[in-house]
C-alpha positions in Angstrom: 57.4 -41.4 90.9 54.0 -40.9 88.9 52.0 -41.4 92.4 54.2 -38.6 93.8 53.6 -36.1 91.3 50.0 -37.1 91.5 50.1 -35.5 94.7 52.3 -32.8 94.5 51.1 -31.4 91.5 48.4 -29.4 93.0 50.5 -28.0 95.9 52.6 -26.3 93.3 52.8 -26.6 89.2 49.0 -27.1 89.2 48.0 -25.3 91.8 44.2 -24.3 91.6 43.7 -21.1 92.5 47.7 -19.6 92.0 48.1 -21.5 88.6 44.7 -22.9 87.2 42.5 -19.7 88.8 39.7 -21.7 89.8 37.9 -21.5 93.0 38.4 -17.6 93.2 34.7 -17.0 94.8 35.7 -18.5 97.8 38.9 -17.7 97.9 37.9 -14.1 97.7 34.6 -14.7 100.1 35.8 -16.5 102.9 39.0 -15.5 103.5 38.7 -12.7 105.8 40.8 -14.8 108.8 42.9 -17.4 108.5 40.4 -20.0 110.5 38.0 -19.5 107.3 40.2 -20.2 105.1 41.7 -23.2 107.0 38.4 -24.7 107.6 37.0 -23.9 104.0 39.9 -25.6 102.4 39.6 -28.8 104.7 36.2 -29.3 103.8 37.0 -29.1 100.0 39.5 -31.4 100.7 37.2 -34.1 102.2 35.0 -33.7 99.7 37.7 -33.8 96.9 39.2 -36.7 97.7 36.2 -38.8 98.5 34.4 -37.7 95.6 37.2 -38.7 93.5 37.5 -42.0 95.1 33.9 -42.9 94.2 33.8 -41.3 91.0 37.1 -43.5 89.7 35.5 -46.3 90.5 32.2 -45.9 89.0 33.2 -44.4 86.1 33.3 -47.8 83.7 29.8 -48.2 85.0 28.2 -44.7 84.2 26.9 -43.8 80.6 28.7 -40.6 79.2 25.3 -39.3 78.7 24.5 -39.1 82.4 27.8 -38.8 83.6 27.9 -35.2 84.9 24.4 -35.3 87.2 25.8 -38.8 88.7 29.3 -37.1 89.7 27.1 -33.8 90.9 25.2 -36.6 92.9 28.5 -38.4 94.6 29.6 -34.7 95.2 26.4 -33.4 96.7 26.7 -36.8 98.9 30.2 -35.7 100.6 29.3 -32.0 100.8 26.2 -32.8 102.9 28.5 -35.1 105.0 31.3 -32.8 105.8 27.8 -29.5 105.7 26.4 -31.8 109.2 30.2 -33.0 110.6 30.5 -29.3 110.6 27.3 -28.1 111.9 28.0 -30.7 114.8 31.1 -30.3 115.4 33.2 -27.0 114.5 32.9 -23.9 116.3 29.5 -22.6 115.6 31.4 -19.0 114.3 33.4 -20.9 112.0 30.1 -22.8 110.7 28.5 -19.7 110.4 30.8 -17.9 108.8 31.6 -20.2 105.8 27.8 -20.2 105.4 26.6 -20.8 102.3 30.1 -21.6 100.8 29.8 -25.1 102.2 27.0 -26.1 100.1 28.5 -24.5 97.4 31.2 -27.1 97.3 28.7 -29.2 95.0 29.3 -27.1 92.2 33.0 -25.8 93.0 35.1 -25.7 89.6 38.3 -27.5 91.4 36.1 -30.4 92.6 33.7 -30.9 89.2 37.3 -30.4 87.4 39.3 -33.0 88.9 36.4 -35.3 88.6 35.7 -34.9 85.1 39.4 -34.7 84.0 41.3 -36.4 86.0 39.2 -38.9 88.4 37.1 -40.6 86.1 40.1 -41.8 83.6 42.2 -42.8 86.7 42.6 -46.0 89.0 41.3 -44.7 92.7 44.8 -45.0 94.3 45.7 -42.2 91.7 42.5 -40.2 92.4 42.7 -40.3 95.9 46.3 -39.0 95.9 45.2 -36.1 93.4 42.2 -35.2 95.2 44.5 -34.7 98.1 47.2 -33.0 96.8 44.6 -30.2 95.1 43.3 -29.7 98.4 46.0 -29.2 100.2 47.1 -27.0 97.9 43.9 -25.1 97.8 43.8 -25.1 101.8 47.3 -23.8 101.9 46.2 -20.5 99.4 43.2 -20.3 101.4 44.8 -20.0 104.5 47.8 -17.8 103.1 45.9 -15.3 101.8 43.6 -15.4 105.1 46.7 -15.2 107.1 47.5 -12.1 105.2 44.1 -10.3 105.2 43.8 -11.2 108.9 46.9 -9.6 109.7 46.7 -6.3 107.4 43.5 -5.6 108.8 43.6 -6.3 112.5 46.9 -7.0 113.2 46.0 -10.8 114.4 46.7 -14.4 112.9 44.1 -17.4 113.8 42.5 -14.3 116.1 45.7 -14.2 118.1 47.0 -10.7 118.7 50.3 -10.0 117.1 50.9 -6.6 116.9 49.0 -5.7 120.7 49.2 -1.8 120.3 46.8 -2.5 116.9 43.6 -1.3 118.2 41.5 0.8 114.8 41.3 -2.1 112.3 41.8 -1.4 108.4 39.0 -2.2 106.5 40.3 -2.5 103.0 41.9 -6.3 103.2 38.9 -7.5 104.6 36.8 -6.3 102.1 36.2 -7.7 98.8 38.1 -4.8 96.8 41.2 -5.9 98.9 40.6 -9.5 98.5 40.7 -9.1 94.7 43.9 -7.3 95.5 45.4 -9.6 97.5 44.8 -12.5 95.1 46.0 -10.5 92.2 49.2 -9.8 94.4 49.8 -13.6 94.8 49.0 -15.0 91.1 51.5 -12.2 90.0 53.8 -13.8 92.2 53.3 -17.3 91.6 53.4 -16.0 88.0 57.2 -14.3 88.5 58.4 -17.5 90.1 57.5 -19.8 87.7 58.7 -17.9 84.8 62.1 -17.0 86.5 62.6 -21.0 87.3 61.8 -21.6 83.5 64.4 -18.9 82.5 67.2 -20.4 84.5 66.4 -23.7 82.9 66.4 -22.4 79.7 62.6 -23.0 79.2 59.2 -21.0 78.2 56.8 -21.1 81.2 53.5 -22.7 80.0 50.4 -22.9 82.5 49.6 -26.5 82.6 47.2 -27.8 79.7 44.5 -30.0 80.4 43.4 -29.7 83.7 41.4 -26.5 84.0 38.2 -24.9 83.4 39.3 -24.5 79.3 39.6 -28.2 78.8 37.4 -30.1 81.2 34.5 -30.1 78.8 32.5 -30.8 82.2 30.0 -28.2 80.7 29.5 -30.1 77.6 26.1 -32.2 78.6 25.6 -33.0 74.9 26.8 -35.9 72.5 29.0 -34.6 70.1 28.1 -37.8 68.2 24.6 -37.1 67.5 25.7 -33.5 66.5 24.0 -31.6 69.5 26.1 -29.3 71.8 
């Protein structure tokens, strides 16, 4: 049961961008078609779930002090993997539209999170599953809210013409002022949902503790113990 919640954790109760808000820049950059955002997420989710692999199992090995440049170092590893499997091997627009983004993987909040606060005080069975299951969740908002920009603005899902007598194309979802809108339109719904299924259980919703950008302490290259911060 703990293995399955492991993994479904992140499509859902810990979602990262609906619930823990982190990896809002590309969520908000590249998800102006739902290919983007498909082939943004899988790449994060490669590199999350390798990365956490590696990381569990060298964690006993790895002094605190040095800790966070040897996990940027695994990560870098993976993203430079999946940055050539692309180049080689997607469709050059998709490669060329994620750009940038790819590389920025190495210093994504979701993947330095889960490494810090979940994959390096877990058994790689563990890690693997969570590094999968907050990938797919983040692919999943990715290629929601792509789906949704896609569509608004052009009328099209995965470039595939839905609506056929859609020929001016509104601008506003595909910028960024409408991505911020979008977004905001989903967390306020992911937000409704989970309050109204902790009201009919007689509960108080509260976000998940622990696991995001407040609690990590991944930014924290200092000992405590030799009173530096």
């Amino acid at each position: 049961m703990s293995l399955l919640k492991d993994f479904t954790k992140g499509l859902w109760k810990e979602n990262p961008v609906l619930v823990l808000v982190l990896g809002t820049c590309p969520t908000l950059a590249v998800t102006s078609s739902a290919t983007n955002g498909l082939g943004m997420g899988l790449a994060t989710t490669f590199v999350l779930v390798c990365s956490n692999v590696v990381i569990s199992i060298i964690a006993g090995i790895v002094p605190k002090k040095i800790r966070i440049p040897v996990y940027i170092v695994v990560i870098a590893t993976f993203v430079t993997i999946i940055d050539l499997l692309m180049k080689a091997y997607s469709p050059p627009e998709l490669y060329n539209a994620l750009g940038i983004f790819i590389s920025l993987i190495v210093v994504n909040c979701i993947v330095l999170g889960r490494a810090e606060a979940f994959a390096s005080k877990n058994n790689p069975v563990r890690s693997f599953l969570d590094g999968l299951g907050m990938g797919l969740g983040f692919t999943l908002t990715l290629t929601m809210t792509g789906i949704i920009r896609e569509f608004l603005s052009t009328g099209s899902m995965f470039e595939v013409k839905v609506i056929t007598g859609w020929t001016v194309d509104f601008l506003l979802p595909s910028s960024a002022p409408g991505a911020f809108i979008i977004v905001g339109v989903l967390l306020a719904g992911m937000n409704y949902l989970n309050l109204r299924r902790a009201v009919k259980q007689g509960k108080v919703y509260v976000p998940p503790q622990g696991m995001d950008c407040r609690h990590c302490h991944i930014c924290d290259f200092g000992d405590k113990t030799d009173g530096r911060n």
